[in-house]
N, C-alpha and C positions, 0 to 999 in steps of 0.2 A: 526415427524417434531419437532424439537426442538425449548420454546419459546425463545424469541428474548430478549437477556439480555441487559436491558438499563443502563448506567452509564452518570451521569451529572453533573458539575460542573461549577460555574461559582466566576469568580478570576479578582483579579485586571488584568490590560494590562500587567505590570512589571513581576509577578509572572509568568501569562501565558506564556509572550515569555519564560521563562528559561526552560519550559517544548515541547516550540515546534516545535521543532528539534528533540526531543528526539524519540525511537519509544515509541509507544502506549502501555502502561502498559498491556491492554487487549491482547494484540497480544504475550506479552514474555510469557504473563500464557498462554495461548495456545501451545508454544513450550515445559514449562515445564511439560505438560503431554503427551510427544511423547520422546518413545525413538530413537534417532538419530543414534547411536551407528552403522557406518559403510553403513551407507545410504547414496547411490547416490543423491544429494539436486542440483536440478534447482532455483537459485537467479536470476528472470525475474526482470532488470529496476535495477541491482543492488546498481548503482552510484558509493556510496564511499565506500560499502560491509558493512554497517553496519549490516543489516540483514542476510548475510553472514556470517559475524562473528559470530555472535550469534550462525547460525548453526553448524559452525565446533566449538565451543567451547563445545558442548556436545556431539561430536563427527562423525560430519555428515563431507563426503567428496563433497566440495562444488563448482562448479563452475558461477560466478555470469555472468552476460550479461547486456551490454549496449551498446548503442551509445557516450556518455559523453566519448573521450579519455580521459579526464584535468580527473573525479572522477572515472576511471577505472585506471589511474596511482597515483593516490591519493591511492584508496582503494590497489594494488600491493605497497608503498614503505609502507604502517600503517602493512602489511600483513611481509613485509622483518624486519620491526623493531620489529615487536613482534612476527618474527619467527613463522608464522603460517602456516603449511606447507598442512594443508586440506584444503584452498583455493587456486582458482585460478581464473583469471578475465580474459573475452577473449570480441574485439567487438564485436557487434550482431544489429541484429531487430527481438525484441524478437514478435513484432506484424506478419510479414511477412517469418521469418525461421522458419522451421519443426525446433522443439527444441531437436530432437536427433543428428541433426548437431553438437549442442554443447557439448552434453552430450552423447556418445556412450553406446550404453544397455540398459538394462532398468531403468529407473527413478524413484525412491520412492518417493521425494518429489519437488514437486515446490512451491516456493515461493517466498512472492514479497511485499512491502513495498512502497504504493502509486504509483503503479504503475500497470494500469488495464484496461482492454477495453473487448471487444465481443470476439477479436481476440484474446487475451492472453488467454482466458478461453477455447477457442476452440484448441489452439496447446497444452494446457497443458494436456486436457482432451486426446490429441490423443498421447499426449507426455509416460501419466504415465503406470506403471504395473497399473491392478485390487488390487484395495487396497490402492493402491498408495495416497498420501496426498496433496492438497490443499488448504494450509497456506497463509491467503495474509489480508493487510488489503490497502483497499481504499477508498476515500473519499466520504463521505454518502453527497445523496440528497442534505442535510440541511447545507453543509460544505457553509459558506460564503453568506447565504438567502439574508442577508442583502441588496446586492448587486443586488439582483434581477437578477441575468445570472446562469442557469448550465453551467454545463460540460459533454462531453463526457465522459469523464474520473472519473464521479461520478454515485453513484448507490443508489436508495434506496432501502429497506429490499426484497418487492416482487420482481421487476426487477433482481435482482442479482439471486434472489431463482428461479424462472425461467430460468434465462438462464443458471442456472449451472444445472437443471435436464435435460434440453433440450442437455447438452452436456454429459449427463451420469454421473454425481455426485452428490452423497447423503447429505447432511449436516449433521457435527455432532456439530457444534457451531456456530451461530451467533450474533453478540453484537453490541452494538453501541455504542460508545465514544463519547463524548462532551463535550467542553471545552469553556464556555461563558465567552468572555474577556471584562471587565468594561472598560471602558473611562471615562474620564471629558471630554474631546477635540477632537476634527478632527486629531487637529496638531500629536495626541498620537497615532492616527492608522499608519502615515509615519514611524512614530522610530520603532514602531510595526512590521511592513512590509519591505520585502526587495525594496529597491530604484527599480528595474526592474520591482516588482509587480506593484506598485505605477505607475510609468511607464504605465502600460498595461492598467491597471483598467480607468485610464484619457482617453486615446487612444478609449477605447471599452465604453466607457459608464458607465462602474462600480462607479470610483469614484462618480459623479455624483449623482448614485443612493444609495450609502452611506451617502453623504452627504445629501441628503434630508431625510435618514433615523434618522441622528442625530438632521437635525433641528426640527424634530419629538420628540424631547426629550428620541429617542430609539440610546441610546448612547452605544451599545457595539457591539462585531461582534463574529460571533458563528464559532466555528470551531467543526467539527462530523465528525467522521472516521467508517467503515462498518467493521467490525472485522469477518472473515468466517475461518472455517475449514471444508472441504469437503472431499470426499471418492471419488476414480473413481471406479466406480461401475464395475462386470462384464459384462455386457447386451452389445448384441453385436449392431454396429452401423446399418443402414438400410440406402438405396440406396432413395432418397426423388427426 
């Protein structure tokens, strides 16, 4: 079992948003020691195929899945204008479809870029060949503590390592990313955040418990991402 590579950094508010959108440094090093070259690649939660792209740019033939029409017609005309002819984007529920729906044959790699749950790990696992690859990065435990709320859709180091032997895959990388964003101000989390978040976080309670976090004099907000590469192992499934 490999140990758990930590990286941490903490940046002004300003600095941090220009990095966070971007993907995760940890996650491209991860693709640049796979060769791709002619590989069937599953993009689960694709959106706008940034992850996607990536794939077929070292030569992986890609097709991404979503529900989002508005960033699956985004990610097809960025794909027409730079002539990228190894992607393709089709709708989906990557939670609830057998993922050979999407992808005919067999599947070398899935992956997936903030987008992750119980059920992705279970169709992938039943998705890939033996050998097959398990690329994905999602939001760790610790993304957004501040706030006092998980997520379903966060994981931290045990949890995920568990559930992915429970569905037959081995790890050969796990990391953790985090990026602690400085404030002076409440006001500077809003320009920070997208209007909708902001939105949610008042609605649910969040804001609220940020701001008591700041009147705390604990003025910034953590963002951490779970970085995994995985193997689907031979071991055949059992009837439970």
């Amino acid at each position: 079992m490999p140990d758990v590579v930590r990286v941490s950094r903490t940046l002004p508010w300003r600095e941090a948003a220009r990095e966070s959108d971007a993907l995760r440094p940890m996650l491209v090093d991860q693709f640049r020691h796979e060769d791709f070259r002619g590989m069937r690649v599953l993009d689960v939660g694709t959106g706008e195929g940034r992850l996607a792209f990536l794939a077929a740019s070292v030569g992986a033939k890609v097709t991404g899945v979503d529900l989002d029409r508005v960033k699956l017609m985004q990610a097809r005309a960025y794909a027409g204008v730079r002539d990228v002819r190894d992607a393709e984007f089709v709708v989906g529920d990557v939670e609830k479809t057998p993922y050979h729906e999407f992808v005919p044959g067999p599947i070398d790699a899935v992956i997936s870029n903030l987008c992750m749950s119980q059920e992705i790990v279970f169709h992938a696992s039943r998705a890939l060949r033996p050998g097959g690859k398990f690329i994905f990065a999602a939001h760790h435990g610790d993304h957004w503590k501040e706030t006092r709320r998980g997520s379903r859709w966060a994981f931290y180091e045990d949890t995920m390592r568990g559930l992915l032997e429970e569905n037959r895959f081995s790890i050969d990388f796990m990391g953790v990313d985090t990026t602690v964003a400085r404030f002076e101000q409440l006001r500077e989390v809003e320009l920070f955040l997208r209007d909708r978040t902001v939105q949610r976080w008042v609605e649910d309670g969040r804001w609220q418990e940020l701001s008591d976090s700041f009147s705390r004099g604990e003025t910034h907000l953590t963002l951490s991402y779970l970085i995994v590469k995985a193997r689907r192992t031979a071991a055949p499934y059992t009837l439970r």
